[in-house]
ZADREN-110271 format. One line per 2 residues: number of its first residue (from 1); their letters; for each residue y, z, x of C-alpha. Coordinates in nm, 3 decimals. Example, Ala and Ser with C-alpha at 12.3 -4.5 7.8 and 13.67 -1.06 7.14 Angstrom:
! ZADREN-110271
1 = as = -0.450,0.780,1.230; -0.106,0.714,1.367;
END
This chain:
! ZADREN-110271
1 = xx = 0.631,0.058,2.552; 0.737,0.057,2.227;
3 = xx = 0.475,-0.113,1.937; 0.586,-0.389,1.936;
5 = xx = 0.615,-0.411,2.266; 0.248,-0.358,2.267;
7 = xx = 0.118,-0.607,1.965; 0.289,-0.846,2.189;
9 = xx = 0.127,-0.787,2.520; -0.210,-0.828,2.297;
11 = xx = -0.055,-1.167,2.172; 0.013,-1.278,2.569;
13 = xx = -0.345,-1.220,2.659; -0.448,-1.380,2.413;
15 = xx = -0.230,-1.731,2.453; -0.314,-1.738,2.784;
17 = xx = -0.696,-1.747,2.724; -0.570,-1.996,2.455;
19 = xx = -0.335,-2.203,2.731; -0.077,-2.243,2.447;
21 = xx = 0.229,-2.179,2.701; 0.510,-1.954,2.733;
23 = xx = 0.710,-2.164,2.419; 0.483,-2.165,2.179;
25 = xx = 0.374,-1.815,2.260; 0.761,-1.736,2.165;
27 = xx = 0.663,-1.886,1.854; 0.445,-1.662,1.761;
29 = xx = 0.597,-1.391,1.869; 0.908,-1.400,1.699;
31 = xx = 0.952,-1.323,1.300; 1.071,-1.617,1.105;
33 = xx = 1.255,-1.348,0.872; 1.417,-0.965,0.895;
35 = xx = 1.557,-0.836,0.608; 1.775,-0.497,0.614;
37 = xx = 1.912,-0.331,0.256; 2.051,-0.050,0.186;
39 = xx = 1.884,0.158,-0.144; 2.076,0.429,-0.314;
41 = xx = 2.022,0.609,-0.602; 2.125,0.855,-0.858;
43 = xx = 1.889,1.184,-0.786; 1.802,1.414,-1.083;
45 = xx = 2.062,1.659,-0.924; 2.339,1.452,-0.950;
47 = xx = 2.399,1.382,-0.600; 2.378,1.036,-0.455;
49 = xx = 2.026,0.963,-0.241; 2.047,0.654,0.041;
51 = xx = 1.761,0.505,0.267; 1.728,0.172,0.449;
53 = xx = 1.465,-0.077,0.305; 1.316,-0.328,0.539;
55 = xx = 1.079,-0.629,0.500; 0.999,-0.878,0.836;
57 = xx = 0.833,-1.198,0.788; 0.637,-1.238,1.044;
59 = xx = 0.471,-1.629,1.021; 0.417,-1.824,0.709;
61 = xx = 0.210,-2.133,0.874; -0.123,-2.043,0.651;
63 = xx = 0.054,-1.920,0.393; 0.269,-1.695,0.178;
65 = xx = 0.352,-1.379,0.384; 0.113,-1.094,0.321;
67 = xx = 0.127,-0.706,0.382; 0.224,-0.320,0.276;
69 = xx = 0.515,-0.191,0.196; 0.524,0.173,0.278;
71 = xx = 0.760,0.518,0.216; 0.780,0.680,0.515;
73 = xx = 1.043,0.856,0.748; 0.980,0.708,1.047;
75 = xx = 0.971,0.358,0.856; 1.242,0.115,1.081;
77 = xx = 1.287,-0.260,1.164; 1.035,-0.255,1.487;
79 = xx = 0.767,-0.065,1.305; 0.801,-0.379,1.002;
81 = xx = 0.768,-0.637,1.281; 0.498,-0.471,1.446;
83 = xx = 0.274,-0.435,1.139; 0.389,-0.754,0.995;
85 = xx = 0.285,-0.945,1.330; -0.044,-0.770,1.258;
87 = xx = -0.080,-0.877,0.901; -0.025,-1.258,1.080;
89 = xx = -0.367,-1.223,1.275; -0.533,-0.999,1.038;
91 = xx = -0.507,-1.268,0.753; -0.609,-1.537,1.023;
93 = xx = -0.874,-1.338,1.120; -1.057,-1.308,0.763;
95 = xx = -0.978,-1.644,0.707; -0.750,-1.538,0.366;
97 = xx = -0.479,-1.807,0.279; -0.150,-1.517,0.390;
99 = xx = 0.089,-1.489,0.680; 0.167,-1.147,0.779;
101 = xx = 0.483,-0.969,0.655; 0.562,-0.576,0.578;
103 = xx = 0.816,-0.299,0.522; 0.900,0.003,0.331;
105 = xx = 1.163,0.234,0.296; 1.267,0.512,0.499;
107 = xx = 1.284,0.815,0.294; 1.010,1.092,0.237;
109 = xx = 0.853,1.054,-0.093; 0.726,1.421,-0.095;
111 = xx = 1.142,1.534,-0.116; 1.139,1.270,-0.425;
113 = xx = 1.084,1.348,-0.787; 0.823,1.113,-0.985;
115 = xx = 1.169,0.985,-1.117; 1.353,0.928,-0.778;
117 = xx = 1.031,0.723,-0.642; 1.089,0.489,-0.953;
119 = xx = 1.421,0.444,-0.920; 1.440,0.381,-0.550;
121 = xx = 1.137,0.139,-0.594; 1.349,-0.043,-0.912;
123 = xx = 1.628,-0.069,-0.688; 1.411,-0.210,-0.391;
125 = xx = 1.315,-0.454,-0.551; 1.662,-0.569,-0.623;
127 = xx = 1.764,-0.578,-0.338; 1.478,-0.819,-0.170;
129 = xx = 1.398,-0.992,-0.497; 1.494,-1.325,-0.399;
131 = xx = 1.269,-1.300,-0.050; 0.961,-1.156,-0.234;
133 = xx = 0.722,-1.372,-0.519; 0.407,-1.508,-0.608;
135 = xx = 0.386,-1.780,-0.367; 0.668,-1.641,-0.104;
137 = xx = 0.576,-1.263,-0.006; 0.302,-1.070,-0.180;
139 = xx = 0.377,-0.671,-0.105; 0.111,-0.431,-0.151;
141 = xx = 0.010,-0.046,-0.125; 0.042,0.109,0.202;
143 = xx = 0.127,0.475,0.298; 0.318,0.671,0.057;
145 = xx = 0.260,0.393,-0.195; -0.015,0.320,-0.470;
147 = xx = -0.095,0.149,-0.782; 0.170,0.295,-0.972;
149 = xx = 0.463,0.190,-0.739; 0.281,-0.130,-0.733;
151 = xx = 0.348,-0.134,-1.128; 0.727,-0.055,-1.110;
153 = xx = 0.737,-0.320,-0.865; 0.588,-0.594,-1.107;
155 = xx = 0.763,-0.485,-1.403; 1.142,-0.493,-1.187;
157 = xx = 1.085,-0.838,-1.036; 0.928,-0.971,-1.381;
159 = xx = 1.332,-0.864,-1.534; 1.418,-1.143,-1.343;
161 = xx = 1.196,-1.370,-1.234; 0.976,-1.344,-1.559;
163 = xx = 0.567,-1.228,-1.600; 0.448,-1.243,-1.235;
165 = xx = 0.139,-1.048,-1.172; 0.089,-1.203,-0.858;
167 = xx = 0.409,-1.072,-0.714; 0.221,-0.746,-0.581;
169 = xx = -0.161,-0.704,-0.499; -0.265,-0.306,-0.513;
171 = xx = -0.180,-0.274,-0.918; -0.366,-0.032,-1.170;
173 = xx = -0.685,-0.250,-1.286; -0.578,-0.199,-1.634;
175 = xx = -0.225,-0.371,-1.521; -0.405,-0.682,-1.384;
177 = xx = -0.504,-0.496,-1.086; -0.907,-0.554,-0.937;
179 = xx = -1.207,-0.406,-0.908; -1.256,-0.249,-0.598;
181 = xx = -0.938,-0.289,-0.445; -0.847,0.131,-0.420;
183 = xx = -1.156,0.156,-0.201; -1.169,-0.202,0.002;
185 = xx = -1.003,-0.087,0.320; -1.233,0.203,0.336;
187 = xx = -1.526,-0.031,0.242; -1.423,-0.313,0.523;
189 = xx = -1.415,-0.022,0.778; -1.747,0.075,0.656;
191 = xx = -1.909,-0.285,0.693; -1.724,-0.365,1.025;
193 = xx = -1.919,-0.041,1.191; -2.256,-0.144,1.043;
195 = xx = -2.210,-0.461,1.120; -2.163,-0.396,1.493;
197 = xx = -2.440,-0.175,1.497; -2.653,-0.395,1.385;
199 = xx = -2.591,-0.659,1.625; -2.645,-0.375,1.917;
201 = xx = -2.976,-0.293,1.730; -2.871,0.011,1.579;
203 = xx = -2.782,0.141,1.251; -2.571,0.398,1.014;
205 = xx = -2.820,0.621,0.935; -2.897,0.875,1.163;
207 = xx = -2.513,0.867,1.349; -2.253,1.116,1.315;
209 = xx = -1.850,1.045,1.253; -1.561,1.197,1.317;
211 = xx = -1.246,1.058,1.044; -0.938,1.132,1.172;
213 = xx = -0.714,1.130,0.818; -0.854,1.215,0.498;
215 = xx = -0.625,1.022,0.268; -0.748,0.692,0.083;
217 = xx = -0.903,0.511,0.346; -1.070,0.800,0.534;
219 = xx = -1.198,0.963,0.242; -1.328,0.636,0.104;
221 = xx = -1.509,0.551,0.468; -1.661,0.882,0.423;
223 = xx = -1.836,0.840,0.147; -1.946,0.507,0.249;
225 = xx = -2.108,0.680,0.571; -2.218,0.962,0.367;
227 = xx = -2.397,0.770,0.109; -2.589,0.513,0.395;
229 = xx = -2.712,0.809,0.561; -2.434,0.865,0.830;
231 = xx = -2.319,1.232,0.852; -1.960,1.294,0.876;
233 = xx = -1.889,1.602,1.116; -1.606,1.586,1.149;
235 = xx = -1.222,1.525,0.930; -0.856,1.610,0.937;
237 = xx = -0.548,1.533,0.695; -0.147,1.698,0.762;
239 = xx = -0.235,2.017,0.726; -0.552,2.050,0.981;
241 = xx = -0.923,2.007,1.041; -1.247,2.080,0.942;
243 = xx = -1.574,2.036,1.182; -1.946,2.088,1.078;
245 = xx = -2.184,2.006,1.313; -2.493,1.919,1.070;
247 = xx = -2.298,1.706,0.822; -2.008,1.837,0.582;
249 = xx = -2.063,1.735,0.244; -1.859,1.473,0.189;
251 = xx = -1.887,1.417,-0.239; -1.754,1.761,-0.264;
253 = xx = -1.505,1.771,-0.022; -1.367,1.504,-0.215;
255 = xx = -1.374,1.640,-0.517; -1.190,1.919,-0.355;
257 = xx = -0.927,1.741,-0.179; -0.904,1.597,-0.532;
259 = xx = -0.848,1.895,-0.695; -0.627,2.056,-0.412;
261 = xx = -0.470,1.769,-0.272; -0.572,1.853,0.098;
263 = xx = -0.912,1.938,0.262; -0.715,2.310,0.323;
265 = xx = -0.965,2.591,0.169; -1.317,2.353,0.189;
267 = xx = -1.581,2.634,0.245; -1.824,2.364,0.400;
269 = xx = -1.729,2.397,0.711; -1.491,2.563,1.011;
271 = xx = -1.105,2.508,1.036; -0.989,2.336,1.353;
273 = xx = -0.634,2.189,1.448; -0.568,1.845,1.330;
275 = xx = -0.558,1.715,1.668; -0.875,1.841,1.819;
277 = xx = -1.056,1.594,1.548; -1.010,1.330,1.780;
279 = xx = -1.156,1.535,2.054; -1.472,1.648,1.852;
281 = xx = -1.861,1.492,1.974; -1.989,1.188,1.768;
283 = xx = -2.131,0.881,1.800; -1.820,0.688,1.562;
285 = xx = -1.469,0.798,1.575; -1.267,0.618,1.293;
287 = xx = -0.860,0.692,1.341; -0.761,0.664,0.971;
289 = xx = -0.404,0.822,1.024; -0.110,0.692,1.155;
291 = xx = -0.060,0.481,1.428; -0.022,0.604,1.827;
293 = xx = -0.312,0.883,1.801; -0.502,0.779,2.069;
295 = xx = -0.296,0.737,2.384; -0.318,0.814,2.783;
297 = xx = -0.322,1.200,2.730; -0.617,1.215,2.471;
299 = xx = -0.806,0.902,2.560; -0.981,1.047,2.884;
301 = xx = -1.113,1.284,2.643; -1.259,1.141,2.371;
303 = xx = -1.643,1.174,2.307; -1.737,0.906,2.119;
305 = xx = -1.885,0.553,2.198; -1.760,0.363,1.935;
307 = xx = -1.413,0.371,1.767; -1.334,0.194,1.449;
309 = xx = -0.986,0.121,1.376; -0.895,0.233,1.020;
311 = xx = -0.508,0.306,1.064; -0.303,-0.009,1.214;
313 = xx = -0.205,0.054,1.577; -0.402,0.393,1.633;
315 = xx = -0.441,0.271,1.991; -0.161,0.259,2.234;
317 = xx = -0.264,-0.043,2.549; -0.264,0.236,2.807;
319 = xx = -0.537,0.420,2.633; -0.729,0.117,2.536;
321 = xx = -0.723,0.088,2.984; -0.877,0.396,2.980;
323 = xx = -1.122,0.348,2.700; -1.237,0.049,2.834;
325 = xx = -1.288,0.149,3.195; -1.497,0.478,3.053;
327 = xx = -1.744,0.233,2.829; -1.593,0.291,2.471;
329 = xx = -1.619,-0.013,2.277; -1.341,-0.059,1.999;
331 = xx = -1.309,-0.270,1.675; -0.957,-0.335,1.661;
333 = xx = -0.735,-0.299,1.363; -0.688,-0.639,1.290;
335 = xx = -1.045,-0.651,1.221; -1.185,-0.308,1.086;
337 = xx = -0.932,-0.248,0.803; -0.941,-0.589,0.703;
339 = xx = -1.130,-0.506,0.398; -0.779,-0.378,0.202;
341 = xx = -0.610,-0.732,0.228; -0.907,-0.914,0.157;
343 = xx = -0.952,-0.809,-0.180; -0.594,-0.802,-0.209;
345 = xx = -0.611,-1.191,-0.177; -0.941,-1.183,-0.474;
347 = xx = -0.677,-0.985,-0.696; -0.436,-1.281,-0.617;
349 = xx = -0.637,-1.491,-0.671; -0.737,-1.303,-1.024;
351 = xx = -0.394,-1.293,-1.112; -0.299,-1.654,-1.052;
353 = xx = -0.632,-1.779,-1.258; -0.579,-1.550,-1.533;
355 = xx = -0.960,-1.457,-1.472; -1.130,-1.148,-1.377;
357 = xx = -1.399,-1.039,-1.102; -1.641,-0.842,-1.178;
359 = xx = -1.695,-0.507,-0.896; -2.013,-0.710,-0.781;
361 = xx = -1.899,-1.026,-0.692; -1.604,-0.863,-0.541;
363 = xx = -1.821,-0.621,-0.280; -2.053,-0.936,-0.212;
365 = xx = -1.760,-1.155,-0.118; -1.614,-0.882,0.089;
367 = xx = -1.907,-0.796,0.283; -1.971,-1.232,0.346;
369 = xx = -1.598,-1.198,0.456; -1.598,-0.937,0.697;
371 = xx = -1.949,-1.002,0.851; -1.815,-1.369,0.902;
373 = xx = -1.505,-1.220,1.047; -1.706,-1.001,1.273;
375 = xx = -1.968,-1.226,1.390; -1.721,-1.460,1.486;
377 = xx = -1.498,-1.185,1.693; -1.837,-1.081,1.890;
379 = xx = -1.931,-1.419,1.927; -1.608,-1.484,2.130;
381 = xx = -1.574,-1.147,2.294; -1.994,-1.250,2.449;
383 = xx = -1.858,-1.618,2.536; -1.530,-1.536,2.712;
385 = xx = -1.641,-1.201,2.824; -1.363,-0.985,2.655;
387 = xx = -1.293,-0.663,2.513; -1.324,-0.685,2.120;
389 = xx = -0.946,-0.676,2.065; -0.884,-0.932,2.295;
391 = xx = -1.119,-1.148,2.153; -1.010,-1.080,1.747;
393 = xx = -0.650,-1.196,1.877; -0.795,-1.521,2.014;
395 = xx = -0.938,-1.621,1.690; -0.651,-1.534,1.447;
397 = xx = -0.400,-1.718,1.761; -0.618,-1.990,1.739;
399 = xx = -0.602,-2.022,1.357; -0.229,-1.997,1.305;
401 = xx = -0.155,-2.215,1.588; -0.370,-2.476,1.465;
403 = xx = -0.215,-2.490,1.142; 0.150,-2.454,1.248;
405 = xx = 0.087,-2.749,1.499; -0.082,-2.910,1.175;
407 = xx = 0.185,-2.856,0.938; 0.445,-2.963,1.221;
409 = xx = 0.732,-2.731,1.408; 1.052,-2.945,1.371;
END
């Protein structure tokens, strides 16, 4: 089963709970838009460089299409409708004014000069200019991509379309970027845990975490945990892992992986393989990697209670059988990483205004966000007596099918 394959079997449990039949359930199914361009470029060497871009559209019906656009090898057409279906329910579920869309480029940044990743970025942009905009499709950071590409891609689509901030959400703050955005998806996972703890009558303090990917989100999550109390025992990035069964110390691991751009050398605790992380005793596992980590050959072997889904589609549908049937609860994707397109939409919002957020207001509406999010996922999950996933794809179903049958299919 491929992914999307297996966002869609989540979408057919889900309609049927909802009764919305096997037409409508096509509907939403289905992207309204694929786009396929070719990018090449002129590399520092002379020689000619050419990738595939992509960008799917999954369902405008609450509005303009919203989600990442990411450099990556294995980047293709099904893993842009996959995540861009996602963004659809994600958006829905957090109650954010977006559809769901996504893409990226196929080509491996790390073989790219500083340079090369400008110029294939420029020329990206070129290519899906007329599909991308303010009020059309909002792009943003996603793996392989940051604030700066974020900037190139404002500054290439304002040569022709003229000053549009709001084209892209993820910029540098000083480039009409916001507060808090670097950290939010790291910050959402952190108050999507504590919030489900606290409605089981437990709390952060006190548990220990295992962070499968040290990058942006994992390393902010960390410090979250870290700084409530939470001891992180566990982490891994590319290159391997690192276990320490009283707590490693997360503030200066980061300021190592800072400084050596990989958690390779920390002193604070022992080396493992990358892939035993997963395997490793805690009371929270948060998969902060890629997707497809935990599938029907690790899941019987997991140790944790509770995973939290930082990366989209860390769980294949065979392993979430098996999790299920062993007692592990799991916040979905949809719903734990939330936090990164949430205050995407406040810099959108920022950037249409012309007025600024300050860091304050921004955590405070995040946290009201996600806790409404999340209370209203549990509340479902009690009342039809569902897993967590199932019931987070009920509510965003429910939302965009309410306002497509609103707005009217003709």
């Amino acid at each position: 089963m491929n992914p999307f394959e297996a966002t869609n079997l989540y979408i057919g449990r889900a309609s049927k709970i909802l009764d919305l039949g096997d037409r409508f359930e096509r509907y939403l199914i289905e992207p309204e838009r694929e786009v396929s361009v070719q990018v090449s470029i002129t590399r520092d060497n002379g020689h000619v460089y050419t990738c595939r871009g992509f960008r799917v559209q999954h369902n405008n019906a609450r509005g303009p299409y919203k989600g990442g656009l990411r450099f990556h090898p294995t980047v293709d057409i099904d893993e842009a409708r996959t995540l861009a279906s996602l963004m659809t329910w994600k958006t829905a579920l957090v109650d954010v004014p977006f559809g769901g869309g996504k893409g990226g480029l196929d080509c491996d940044p790390k073989e790219l000069s500083e340079g090369e990743r400008e110029r294939v970025t420029r020329k990206l942009v070129e290519r899906i200019h007329d599909v991308i905009g303010p009020h059309a499709d909002i792009p943003a950071p996603d793996v392989n991509t940051d604030a700066q590409v974020m900037a190139w891609i404002m500054d290439e689509y304002a040569k022709l379309h003229g000053f549009s901030p709001a084209v892209v959400t993820g910029k540098p703050v000083h480039l009409h970027g916001s507060e808090g955005r670097e950290a939010a998806t790291g910050r959402g996972v952190f108050f999507a845990t504590e919030e489900y703890l606290r409605s089981t009558d437990q709390e952060i303090s006190g548990k220990s975490f295992v962070i499968q990917g040290f990058g942006n989100v994992g390393s902010h999550a960390a410090r979250f945990f870290h700084d409530a109390g939470g001891r992180v025992v566990a982490v891994s990035d590319v290159a391997g892992g690192l276990v320490n069964g009283d707590g490693l110390d997360v503030p200066r691991l980061i300021e190592h992986v800072a400084e050596h751009r990989g958690i390779a050398g920390f002193d604070g605790g022992d080396s493992i393989d990358r892939d035993d992380v997963l395997l490793q005793p805690c009371d929270v596992l948060i998969p902060a990697a890629l997707g497809n980590a935990i599938t029907d050959e690790n899941a019987a072997d997991i140790r944790a209670r509770l995973i939290v889904e930082a990366a989209n589609a860390p769980t294949t549908p065979a392993a979430d059988e098996i999790l299920a049937a062993r007692g592990v609860t799991v916040i979905p994707d949809i719903l734990a990483n939330a936090g990164g397109v949430t205050v995407s939409y406040f810099e959108w919002v920022q950037n249409v205004q012309q007025f600024r957020w300050d860091i304050d207001r921004i955590d405070a509406e995040l946290r009201k966000r996600m806790r409404s999010a999340c209370s209203k996922v549990f509340e479902v999950a009690r009342r039809r007596e569902v897993d967590l996933r199932t019931a987070a794809f009920v509510v965003g179903l429910g939302r965009v099918a309410k306002a497509a049958v609103t707005r009217g299919i003709q």
